[in-house]
C-alpha positions in Angstrom: 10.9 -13.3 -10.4 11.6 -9.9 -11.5 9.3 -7.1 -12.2 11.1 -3.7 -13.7 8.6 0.1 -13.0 10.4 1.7 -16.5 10.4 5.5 -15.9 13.6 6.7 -17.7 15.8 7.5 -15.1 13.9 6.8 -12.0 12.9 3.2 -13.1 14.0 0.2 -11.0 13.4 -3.3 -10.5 11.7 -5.2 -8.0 13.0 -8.7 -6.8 10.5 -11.1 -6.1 11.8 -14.8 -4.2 12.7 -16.7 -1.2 15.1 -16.0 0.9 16.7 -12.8 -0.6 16.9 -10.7 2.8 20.2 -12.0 3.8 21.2 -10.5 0.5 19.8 -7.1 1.1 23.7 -5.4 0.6 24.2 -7.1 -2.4 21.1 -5.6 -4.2 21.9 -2.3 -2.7 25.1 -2.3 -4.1 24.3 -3.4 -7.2 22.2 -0.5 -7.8 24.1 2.3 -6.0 27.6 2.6 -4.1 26.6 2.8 -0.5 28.8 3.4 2.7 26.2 4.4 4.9 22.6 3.0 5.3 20.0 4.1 7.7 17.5 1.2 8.8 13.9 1.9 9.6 12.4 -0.8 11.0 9.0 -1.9 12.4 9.4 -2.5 16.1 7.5 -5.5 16.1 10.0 -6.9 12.9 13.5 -5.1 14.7 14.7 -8.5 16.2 13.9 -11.1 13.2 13.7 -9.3 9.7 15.2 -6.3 10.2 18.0 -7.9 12.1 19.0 -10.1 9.3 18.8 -6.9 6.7 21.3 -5.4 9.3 23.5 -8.3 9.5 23.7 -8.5 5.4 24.7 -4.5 5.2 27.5 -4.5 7.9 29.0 -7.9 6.7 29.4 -5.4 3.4 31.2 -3.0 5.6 28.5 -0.2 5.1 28.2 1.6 8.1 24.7 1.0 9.6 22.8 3.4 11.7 19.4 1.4 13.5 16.5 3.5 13.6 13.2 1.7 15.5 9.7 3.0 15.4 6.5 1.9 17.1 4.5 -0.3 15.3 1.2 0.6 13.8 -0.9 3.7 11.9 -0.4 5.5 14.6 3.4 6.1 14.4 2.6 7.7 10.5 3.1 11.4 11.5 4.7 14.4 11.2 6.2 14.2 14.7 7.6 10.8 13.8 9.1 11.9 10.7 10.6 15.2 12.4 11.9 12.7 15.0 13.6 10.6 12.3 15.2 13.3 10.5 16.6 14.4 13.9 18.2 11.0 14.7 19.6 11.1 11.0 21.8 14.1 11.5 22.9 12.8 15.1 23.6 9.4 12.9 25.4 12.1 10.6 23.6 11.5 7.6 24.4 13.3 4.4 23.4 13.5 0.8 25.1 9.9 0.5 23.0 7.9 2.9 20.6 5.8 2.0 17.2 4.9 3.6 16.5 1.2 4.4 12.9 0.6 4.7 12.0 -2.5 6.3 8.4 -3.3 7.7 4.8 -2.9 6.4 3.4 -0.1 4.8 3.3 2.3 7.4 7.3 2.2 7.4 7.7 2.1 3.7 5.1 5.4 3.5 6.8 7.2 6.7 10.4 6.2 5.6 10.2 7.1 2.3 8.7 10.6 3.1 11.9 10.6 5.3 14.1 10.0 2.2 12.3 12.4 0.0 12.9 15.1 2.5 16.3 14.5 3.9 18.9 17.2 1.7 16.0 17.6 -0.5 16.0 13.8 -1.3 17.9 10.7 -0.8 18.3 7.0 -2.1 16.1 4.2 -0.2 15.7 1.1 -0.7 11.6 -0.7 0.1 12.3 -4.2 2.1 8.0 -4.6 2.4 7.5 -7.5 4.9 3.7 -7.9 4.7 1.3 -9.0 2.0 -0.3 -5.3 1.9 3.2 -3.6 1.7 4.3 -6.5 -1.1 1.5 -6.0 -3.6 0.7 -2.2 -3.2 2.4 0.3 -1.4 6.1 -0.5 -2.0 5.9 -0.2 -6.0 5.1 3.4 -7.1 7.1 6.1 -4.8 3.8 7.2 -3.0 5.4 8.3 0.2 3.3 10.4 3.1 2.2 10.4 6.4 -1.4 10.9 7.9 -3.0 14.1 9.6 -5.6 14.0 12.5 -8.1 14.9 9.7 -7.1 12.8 6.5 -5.1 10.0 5.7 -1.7 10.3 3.4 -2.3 14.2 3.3 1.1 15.0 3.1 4.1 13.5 1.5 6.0 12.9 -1.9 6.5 11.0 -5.4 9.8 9.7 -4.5 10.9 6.2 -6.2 13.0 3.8 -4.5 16.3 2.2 -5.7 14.6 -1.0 -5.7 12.4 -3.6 -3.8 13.3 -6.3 -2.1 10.6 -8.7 -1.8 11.3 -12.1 0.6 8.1 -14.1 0.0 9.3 -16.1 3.1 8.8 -13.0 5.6 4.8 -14.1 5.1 5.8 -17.5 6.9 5.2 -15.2 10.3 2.9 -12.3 9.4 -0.1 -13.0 11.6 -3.4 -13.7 10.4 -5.0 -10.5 10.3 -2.2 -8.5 8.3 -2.1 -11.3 6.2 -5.3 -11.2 5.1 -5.7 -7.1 5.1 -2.7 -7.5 2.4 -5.5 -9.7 -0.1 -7.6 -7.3 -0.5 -5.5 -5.3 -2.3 -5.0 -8.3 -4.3 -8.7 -8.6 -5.2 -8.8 -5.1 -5.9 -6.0 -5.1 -9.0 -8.5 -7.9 -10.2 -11.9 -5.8 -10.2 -9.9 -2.7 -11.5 -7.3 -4.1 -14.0 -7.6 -7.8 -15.3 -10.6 -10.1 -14.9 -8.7 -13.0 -15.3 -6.6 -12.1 -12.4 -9.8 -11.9 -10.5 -10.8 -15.3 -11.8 -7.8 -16.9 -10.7 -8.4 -15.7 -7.2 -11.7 -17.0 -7.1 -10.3 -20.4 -8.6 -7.4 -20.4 -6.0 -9.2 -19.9 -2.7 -8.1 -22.4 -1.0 -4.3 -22.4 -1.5 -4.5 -17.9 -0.8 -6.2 -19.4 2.5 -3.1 -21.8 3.4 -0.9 -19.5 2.2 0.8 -21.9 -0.8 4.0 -20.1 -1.6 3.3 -20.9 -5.1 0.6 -19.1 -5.4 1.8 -16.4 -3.3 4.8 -15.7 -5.5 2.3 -15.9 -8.6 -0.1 -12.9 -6.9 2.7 -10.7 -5.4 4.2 -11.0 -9.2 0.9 -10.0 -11.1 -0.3 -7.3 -8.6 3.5 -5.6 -8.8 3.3 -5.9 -12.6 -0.2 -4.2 -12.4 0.7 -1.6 -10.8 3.5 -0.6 -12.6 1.9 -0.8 -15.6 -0.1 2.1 -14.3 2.4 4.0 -12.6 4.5 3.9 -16.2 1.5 5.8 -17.2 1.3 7.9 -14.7 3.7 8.2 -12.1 2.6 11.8 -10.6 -1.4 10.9 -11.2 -1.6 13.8 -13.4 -3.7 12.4 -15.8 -6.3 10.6 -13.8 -5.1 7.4 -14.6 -3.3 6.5 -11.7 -6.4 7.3 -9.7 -8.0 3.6 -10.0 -5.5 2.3 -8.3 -8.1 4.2 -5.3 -10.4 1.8 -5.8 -12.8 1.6 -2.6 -10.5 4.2 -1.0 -12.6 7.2 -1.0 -14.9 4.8 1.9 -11.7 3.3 3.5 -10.1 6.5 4.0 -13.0 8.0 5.8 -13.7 5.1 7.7 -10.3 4.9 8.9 -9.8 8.1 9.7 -13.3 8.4 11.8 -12.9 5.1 13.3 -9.6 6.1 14.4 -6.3 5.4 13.1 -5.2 1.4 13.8 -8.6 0.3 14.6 -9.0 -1.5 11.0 -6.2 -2.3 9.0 -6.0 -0.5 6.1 -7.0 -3.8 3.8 -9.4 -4.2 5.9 -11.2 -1.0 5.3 -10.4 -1.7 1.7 -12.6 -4.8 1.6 -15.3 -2.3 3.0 -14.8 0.3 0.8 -14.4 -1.7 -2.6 -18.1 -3.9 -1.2 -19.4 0.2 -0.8 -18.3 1.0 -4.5 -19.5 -1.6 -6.2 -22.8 -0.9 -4.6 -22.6 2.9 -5.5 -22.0 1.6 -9.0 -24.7 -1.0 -9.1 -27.0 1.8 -7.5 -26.3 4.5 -10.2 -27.2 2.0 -13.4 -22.8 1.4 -14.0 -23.1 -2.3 -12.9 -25.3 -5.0 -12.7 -25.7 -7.0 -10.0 -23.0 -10.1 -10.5 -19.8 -8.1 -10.0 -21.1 -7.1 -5.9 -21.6 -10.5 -5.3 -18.7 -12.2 -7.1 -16.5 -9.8 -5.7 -18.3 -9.9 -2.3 -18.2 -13.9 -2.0 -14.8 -13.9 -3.1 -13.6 -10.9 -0.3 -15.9 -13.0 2.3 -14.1 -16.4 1.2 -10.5 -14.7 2.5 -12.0 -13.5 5.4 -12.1 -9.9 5.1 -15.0 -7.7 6.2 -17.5 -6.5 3.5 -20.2 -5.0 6.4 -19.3 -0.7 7.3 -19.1 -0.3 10.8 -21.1 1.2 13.3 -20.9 4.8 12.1 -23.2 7.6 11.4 -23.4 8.8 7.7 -22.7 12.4 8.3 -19.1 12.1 10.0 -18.5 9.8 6.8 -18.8 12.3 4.7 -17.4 14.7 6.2 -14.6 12.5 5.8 -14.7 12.0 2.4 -14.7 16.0 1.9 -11.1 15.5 2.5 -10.8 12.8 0.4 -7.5 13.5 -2.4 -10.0 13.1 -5.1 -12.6 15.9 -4.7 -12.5 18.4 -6.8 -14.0 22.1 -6.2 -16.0 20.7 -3.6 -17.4 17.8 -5.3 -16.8 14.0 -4.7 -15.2 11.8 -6.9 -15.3 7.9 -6.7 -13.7 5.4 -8.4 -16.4 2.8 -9.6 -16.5 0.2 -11.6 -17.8 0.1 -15.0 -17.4 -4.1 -15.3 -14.7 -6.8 -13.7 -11.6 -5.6 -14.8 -12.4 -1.9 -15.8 -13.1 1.3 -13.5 -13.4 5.0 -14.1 -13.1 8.1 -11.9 -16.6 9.5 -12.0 -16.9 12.8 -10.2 -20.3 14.8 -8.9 -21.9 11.9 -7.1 -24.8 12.6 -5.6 -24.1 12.7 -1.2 -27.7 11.1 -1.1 -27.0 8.0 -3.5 -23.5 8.0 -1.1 -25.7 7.9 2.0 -28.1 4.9 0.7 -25.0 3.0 -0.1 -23.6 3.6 3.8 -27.1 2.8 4.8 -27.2 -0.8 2.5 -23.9 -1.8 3.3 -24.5 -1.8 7.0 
């Protein structure tokens, strides 16, 4: 399958099958001439995935340089990104290099803010290996790296060449990732296409026991989702691109105070998309089917709907941080019925605090 982000001169495609990372050069090198690739690669990936990407690139005589970092939200700084850039130019990286991204989404966010600052900016390529990475953070450009007090407060719009999806790299991804990667899935069904949302619910069981099938079928759908939106708006400058935040606002925050790596990003996702929906239902936007289909169906995968145990007023604090306030005020993307969400700025910190409180 093939799924092409069209944005004039920055679009690209992204490849979507079985077995494609032993072919990993001859993608690259359809898209760009290459003689020199550096390979960042999730530690806990190095030896099996990322050593057959490496393999493919230096049986096409690209020179290769191999650049391991620690797996986790905890290597998605600016100390990790300074330290990369320094083992580029001891690798003797120029303006020709190319970045190789190959791991979750921590690597494709923290390698691709590499890229985009490297010479002002140079080609890489997004190999995502986990559900999470697959559906959502690969396709767009979002690149960035956390600070101590927000999440993805610093980086860059910076597209890759390509991505290189290998449905088969799910065949190892444990349990828990696995599973943190479908709640993005659910979310481009509340936000986007109802009958998306519909097939997941229909589909439980093969999602569960991970029917390649069906994988290929949501990892398609979700990519062409999103691009659709990013065609729209690739710099969300128009508010558009915003719903693709959809339970963030309360994922963000709980990350962040929970500390970075103690829930997996799609896991706090599942929280924060159960917190919006109530926030919608509790400010007259929603009746009350869409929080329980979409709670049953999140419960069903095995993702956690319930916000941990942590006080209200560090939340919020949080969410003061949050990308989408504006002039002080916070802004929360909420549903408006399955398949449709808007930005809706000025909500009230007390209806915020109930819906902490009820989602407990």
């Amino acid at each position: 399958m093939r799924v092409q982000v069209a944005l004039a001169e920055r679009s690209y495609d992204i490849e979507i099958a079985a077995g494609l990372l032993p072919r990993t050069a001859e993608f690259l090198l359809q898209r760009r001439h290459v003689s020199h690739a550096v390979v960042i690669v999730d530690s806990h990936i190095a030896q099996s995935h990322g050593t057959v990407v490496r393999q493919s690139l230096e049986a096409a005589q690209i020179r290769t340089d191999w650049l391991v970092v620690p797996a986790g939200e905890q290597s998605k700084t600016i100390s990790q990104a300074d330290e990369l850039w320094q083992q580029m130019i001891a690798a003797q990286a120029d303006r020709k290099s190319v970045v190789v991204a190959v791991g979750g989404g921590v690597i494709g966010d923290l390698a691709g803010f590499v890229a985009a600052g490297f010479t002002r900016g140079i080609g890489f390529l997004q190999i995502p290996t986990t559900l999470l990475a697959q559906v959502d953070s690969s396709v767009g450009g979002k690149t960035g790296v956390n600070l101590p007090q927000a999440k993805n407060m610093v980086g860059a719009f910076w597209q890759p060449l390509g991505v290189l999806i290998d449905t088969q790299t799910l065949d190892t991804l444990p349990e828990r990732e696995y599973r943190s990667g479908l709640a993005e899935v659910v979310k481009y069904g509340v936000i986007l296409d109802a009958a998306f949302f519909a097939y997941l619910e229909a589909h439980v069981a093969e999602l569960n026991a991970r029917d390649p099938d069906v994988l290929a079928e949501i990892i398609s759908r979700s990519c062409r989702l999103k691009a659709d939106v990013v065609e729209q708006d690739e710099r969300e400058e128009t508010g558009l691109r915003a719903v693709l935040n959809y339970g963030h606002t309360f994922c963000h925050a709980i990350e962040a105070e929970c500390g970075y790596g103690q829930w997996l990003h799609g896991e706090a996702v599942a929280i924060g998309m159960t917190c919006a929906a109530d926030l919608a239902q509790r400010m007259g936007r929603i009746g009350p089917e869409l929080l329980e289909r979409q709670t049953k169906l999140l419960t069903a995968l095995g993702l956690p709907v319930k916000v941990p145990g942590v006080s209200n007023a560090p939340l919020l604090a949080r969410m003061q941080s949050d990308k989408k306030v504006e002039h002080g005020k916070l802004r929360f993307v909420l549903p408006s019925k399955l398949g449709q969400v808007e930005l809706v700025g000025d909500v009230p910190a007390e209806d915020v605090a109930a819906t902490l409180d009820a989602c407990r």
